[in-house]
VEXDREN-2710 file (C-alpha; in Angstrom, 1 decimal):
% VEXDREN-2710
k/r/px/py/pz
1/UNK/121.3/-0.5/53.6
2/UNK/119.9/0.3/50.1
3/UNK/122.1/3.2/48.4
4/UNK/120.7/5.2/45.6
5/UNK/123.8/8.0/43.9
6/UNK/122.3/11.4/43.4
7/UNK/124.9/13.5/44.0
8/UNK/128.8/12.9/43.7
9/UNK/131.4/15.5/44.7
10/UNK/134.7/15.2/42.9
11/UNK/137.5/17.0/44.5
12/UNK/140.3/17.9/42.1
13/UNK/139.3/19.1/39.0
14/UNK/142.2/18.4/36.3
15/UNK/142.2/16.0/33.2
16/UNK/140.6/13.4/35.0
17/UNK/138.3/15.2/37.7
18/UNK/136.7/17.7/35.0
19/UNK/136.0/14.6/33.0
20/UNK/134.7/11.8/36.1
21/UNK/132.4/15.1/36.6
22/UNK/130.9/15.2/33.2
23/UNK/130.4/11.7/32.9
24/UNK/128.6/11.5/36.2
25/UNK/125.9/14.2/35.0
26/UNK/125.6/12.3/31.6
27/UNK/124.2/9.5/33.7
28/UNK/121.9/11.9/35.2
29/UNK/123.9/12.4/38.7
30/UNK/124.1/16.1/40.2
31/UNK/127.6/16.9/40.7
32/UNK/129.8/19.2/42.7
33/UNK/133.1/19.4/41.6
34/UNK/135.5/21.5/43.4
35/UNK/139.6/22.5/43.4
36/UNK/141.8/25.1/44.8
37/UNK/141.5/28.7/45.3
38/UNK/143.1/30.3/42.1
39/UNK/146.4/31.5/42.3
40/UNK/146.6/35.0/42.9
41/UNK/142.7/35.4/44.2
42/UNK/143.0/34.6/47.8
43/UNK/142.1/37.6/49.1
44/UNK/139.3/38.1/46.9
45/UNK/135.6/37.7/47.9
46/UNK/134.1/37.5/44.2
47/UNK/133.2/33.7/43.7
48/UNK/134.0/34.0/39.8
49/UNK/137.6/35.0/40.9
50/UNK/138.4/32.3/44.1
51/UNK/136.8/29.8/41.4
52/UNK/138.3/30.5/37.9
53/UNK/140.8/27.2/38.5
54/UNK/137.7/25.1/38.5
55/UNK/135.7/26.7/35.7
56/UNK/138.6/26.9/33.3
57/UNK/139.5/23.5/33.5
58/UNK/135.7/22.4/33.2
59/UNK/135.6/24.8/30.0
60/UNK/138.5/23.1/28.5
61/UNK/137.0/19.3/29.2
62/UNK/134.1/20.1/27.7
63/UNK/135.7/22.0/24.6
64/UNK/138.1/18.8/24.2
65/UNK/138.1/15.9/21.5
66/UNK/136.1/13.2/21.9
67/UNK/133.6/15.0/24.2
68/UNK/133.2/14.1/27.9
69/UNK/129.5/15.0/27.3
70/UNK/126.1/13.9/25.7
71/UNK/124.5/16.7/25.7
72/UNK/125.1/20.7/26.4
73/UNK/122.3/20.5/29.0
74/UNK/123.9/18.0/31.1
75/UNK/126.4/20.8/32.5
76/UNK/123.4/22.2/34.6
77/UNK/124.4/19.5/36.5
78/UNK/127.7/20.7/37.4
79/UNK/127.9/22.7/40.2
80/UNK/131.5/24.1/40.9
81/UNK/133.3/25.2/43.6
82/UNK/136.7/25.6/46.0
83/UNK/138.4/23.4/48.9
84/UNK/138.3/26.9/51.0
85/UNK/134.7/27.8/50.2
86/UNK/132.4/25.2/49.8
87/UNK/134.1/21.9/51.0
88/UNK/131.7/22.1/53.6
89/UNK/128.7/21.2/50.9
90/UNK/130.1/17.5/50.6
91/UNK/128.0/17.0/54.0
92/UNK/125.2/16.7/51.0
93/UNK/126.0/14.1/48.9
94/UNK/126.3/10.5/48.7
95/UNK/130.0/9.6/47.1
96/UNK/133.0/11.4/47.3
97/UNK/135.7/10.9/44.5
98/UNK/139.4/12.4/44.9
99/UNK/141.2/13.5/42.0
100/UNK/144.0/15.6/43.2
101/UNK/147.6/15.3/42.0
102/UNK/149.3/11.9/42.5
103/UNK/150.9/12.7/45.8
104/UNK/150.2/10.7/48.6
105/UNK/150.5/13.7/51.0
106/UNK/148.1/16.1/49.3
107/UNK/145.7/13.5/49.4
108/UNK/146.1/12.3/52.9
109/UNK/145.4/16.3/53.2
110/UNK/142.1/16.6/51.5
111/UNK/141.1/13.5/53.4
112/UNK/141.7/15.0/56.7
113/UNK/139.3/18.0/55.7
114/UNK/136.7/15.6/53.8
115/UNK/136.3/14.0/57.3
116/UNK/135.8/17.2/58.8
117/UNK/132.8/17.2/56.7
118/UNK/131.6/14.2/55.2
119/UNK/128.5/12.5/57.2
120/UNK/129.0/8.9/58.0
121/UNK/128.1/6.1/55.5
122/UNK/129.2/8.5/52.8
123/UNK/131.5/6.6/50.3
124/UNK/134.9/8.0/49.7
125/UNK/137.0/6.4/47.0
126/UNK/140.3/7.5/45.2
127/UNK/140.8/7.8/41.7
128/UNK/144.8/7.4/42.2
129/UNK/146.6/6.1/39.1
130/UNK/149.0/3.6/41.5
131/UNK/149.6/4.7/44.9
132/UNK/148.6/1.9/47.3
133/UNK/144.7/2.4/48.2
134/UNK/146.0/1.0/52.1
135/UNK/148.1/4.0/52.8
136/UNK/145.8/6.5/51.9
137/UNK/143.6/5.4/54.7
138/UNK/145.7/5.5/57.5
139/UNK/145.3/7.6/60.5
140/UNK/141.4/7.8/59.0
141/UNK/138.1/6.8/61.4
142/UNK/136.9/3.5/60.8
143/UNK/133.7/4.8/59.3
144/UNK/136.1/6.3/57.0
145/UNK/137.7/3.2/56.8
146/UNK/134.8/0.7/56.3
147/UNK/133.2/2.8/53.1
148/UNK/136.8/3.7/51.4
149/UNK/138.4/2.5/48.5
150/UNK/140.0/2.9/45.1
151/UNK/137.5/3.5/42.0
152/UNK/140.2/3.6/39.1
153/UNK/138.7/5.5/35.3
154/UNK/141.0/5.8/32.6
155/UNK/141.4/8.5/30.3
156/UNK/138.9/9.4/28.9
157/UNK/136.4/8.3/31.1
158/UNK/133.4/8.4/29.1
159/UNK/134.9/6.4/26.5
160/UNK/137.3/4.0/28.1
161/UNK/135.2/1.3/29.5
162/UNK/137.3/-0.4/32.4
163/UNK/136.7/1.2/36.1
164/UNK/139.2/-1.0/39.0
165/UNK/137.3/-1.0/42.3
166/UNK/140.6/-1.6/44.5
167/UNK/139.5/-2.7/48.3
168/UNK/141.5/-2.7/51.4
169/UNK/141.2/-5.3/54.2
170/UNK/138.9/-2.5/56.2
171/UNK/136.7/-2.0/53.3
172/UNK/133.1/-3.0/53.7
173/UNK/132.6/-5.9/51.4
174/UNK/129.2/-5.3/50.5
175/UNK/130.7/-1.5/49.8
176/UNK/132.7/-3.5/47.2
177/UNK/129.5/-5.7/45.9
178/UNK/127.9/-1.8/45.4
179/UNK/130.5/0.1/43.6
180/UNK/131.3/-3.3/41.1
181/UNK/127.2/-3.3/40.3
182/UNK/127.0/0.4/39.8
183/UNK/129.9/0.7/37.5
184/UNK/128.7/-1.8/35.7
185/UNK/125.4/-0.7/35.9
186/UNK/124.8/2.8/35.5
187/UNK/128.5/3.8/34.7
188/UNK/128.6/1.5/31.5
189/UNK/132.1/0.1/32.4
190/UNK/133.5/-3.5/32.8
191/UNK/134.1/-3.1/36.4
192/UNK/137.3/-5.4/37.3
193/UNK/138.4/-6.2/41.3
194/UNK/141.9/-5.4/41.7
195/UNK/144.1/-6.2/44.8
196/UNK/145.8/-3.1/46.5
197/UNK/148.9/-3.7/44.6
198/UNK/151.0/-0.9/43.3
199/UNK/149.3/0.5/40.4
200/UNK/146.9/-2.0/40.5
201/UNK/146.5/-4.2/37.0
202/UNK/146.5/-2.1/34.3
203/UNK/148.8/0.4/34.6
204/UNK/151.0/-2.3/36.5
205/UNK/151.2/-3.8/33.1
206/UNK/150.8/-0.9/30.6
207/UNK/153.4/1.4/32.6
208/UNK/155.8/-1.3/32.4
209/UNK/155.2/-2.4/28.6
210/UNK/155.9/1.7/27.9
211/UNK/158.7/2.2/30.3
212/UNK/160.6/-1.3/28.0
213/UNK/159.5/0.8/24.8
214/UNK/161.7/3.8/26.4
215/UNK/164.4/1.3/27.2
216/UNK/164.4/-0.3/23.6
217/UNK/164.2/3.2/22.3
218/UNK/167.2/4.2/23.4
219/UNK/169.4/0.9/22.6
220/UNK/168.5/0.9/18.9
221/UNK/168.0/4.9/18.8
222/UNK/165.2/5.6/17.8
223/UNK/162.7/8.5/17.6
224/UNK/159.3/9.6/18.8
225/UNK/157.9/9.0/15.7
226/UNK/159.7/5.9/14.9
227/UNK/158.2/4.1/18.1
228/UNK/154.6/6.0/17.3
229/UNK/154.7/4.3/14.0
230/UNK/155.8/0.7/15.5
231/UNK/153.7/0.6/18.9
232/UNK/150.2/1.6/17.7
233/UNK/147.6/0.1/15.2
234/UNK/150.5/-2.2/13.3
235/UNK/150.8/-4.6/16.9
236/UNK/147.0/-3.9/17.8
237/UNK/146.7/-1.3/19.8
238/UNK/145.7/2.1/19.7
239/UNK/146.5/4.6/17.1
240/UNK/147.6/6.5/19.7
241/UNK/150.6/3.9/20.3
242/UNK/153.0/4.5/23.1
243/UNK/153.9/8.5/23.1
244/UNK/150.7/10.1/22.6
245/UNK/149.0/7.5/25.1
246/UNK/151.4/9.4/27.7
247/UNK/150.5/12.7/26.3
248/UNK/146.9/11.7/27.2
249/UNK/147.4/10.0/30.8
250/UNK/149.9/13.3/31.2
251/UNK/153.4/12.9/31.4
252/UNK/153.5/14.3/35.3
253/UNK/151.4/11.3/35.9
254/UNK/152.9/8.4/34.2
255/UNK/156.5/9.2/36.0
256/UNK/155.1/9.3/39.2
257/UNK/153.2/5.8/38.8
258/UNK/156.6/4.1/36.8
END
């Protein structure tokens, strides 16, 4: 089968969703992007209301420093939506990306109401940070099954070139062959294969380098700043060294994946 991506959805719309969504239309890609209902509209039948969740945290990725985008134009491409509304629409487009909070539960949740919906052959990957790619799939259809697995982007995704493509033993392998050309491809990443293993190979190895810089922290007492100014540009890595990196992954995030 010859695939062609021209339209993603990307269900959850934080940090990471807002941004895999704006890098997608960059490349030219029609996007839906969709979240919760916002708190406290529910009841309401006004679209701009039941979707403010999704818009507001669109409007702040694209307000952020460096840019998720090329262009103003390419938010056209956006289209936004809620889980309530409009999950229905994913029927329509040719890769599914989840990018809800790291809880294995809420996931396993939207996947029960993605196959509600999704048509078969659609591809559904996981942009989890470390939560074994395996369990996510259980109790799911083998269709499900055969086109499913993890499609890892770091923060921030337009700029940060790796993508993990993280298989499990029911995933198609010429599924595999597809997503590692078109991240290379078309996304503009190094594409890496990564075995399902918890938190997969980066953040298997950066989690635990920061987790030994909390631990040394504490032994020789030392502040914020202190390991800022010791764990960034002077050892060759980025100026934004061990504290601020968390800031940017999000704190909520790196404590569930250490």
């Amino acid at each position: 089968m010859k695939r062609s991506i021209k339209k993603v959805a990307v269900l959850g719309s934080g940090v990471m969703g807002s941004r895999i969504a704006c890098h997608f239309a960059g490349i030219g890609v029609q996007v839906l992007l969709l979240d919760m209902v916002a708190k406290g509209a529910e009841e309401s039948t006004k679209p701009a209301e039941r979707n403010k969740l999704v818009n507001d945290a669109l409007t702040a990725a694209i307000k952020s420093n460096p840019s998720p985008i090329f262009t103003k134009d390419v938010i056209k491409k956006i289209t936004t939506g809620n889980f309530t509304d409009n999950m229905k629409e994913i029927a329509n487009v040719d890769w599914i990306i989840e990018v809800v909070v790291e809880r294995l539960d809420i996931k396993q949740l939207i996947f029960t109401e993605v196959e509600k919906h999704r048509k078969p052959g659609t591809l559904v990957t996981s942009n989890t940070s470390g939560i074994p790619i395996h369990m996510m799939a259980e109790g799911r259809s083998n269709d499900f099954k055969k086109h499913f697995c993890g499609s890892h982007f770091f923060n921030p995704p337009r700029y940060l070139r790796l993508l993990e493509i993280i298989p499990t033993p029911d995933t198609d392998p010429t599924i595999v062959d597809f997503l590692m050309h078109y991240g290379d491809l078309y996304l503009g990443k190094t594409t890496v294969l990564c075995k399902d293993t918890p938190a997969f190979i980066a953040n298997r190895i950066g989690v635990f380098s920061i987790m030994s810089i909390f631990h040394i922290m504490q032994q020789q007492n030392l502040s914020i700043d202190e390991i800022d100014a010791l764990t960034g540009p002077i050892i060759g890595r980025p100026k934004s060294a061990t504290f601020r990196t968390a800031d940017v992954v999000g704190i909520d995030t790196l404590v569930k994946v250490a």
